[in-house]
N, C-alpha and C positions, 0 to 999 in steps of 0.2 A: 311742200311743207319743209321749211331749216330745219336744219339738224338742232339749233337749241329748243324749237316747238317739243321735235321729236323726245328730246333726254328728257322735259318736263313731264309729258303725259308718261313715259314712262317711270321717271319717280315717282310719281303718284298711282300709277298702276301696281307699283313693283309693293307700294305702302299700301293701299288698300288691298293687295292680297296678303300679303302678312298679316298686317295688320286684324284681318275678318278672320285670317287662322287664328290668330291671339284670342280673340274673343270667343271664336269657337271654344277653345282649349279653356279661357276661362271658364264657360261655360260648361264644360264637362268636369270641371274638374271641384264647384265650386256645392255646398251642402245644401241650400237652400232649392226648393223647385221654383221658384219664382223669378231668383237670379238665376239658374239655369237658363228659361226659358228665354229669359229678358238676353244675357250674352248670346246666347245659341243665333234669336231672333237679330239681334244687331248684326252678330258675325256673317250671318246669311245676306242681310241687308246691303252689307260692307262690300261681301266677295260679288254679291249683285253686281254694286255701282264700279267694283274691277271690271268684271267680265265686261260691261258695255264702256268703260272708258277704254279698253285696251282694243277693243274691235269696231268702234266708233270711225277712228279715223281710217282713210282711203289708203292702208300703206303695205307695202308686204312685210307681212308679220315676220315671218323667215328669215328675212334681211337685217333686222334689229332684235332678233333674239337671242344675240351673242351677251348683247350692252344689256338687255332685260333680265339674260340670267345672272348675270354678273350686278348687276343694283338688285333685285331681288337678293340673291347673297350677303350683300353687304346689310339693307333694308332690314332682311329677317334676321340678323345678328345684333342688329342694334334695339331692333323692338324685344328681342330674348331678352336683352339687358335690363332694359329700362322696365320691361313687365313683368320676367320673371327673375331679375336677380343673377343670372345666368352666363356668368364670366365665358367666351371662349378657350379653348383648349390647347395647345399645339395642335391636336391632329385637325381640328376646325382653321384654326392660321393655315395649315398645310395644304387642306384639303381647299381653302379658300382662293388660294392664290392659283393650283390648277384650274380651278372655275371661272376665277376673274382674268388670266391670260387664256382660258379657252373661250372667252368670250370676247376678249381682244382681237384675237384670232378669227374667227368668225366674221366681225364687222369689218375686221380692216385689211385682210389678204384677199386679195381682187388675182384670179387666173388671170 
């Protein structure tokens, strides 16, 4: 599998888990029992189609879990925004960039 297959299933991994946590949190957080149940039921649906796209393909997982926690990072910062309004912080920038170089780190230092 190329490495660009690779980065795609992982943005959309990295999305539909945020993403199904979004909806969770929508869902708990929202008055009604109907849209409860309805977000709660999507989010489950969402982090479903994560788990089987992220374990779907033949790869080791391990290997590309530097690049996956580092787009998750970014992923679940931009869906904060856009969903809940939710400006990052410095200590979120701060704490960002050790994630996103410990995940550079990770893929790309070969012993």
């Amino acid at each position: 599998m190329n490495n660009f297959i690779i980065l795609i299933i992982l943005v959309l991994a990295a999305t539909l888990e945020a993403g199904g946590d979004a909806l969770v949190r929508m869902g708990l957080h929202t008055p009604s029992l109907a849209s409860k149940l309805s977000f709660m039921a999507a989010g489950a649906a969402v982090l479903f189609i994560y788990g089987v796209s992220v374990n779907l393909p033949s790869w080791d997982f391990g290997r590309v879990l530097g690049v996956y926690v580092a787009l998750f990072f970014v992923v679940a910062q931009i869906i904060n925004l856009l969903a809940f309004g939710m400006k990052p912080g410095l200590p979120i920038y701060a704490g960002g960039a050790l994630i996103i170089s410990g995940g550079l780190l990770i893929t790309f230092w070969r012993a």
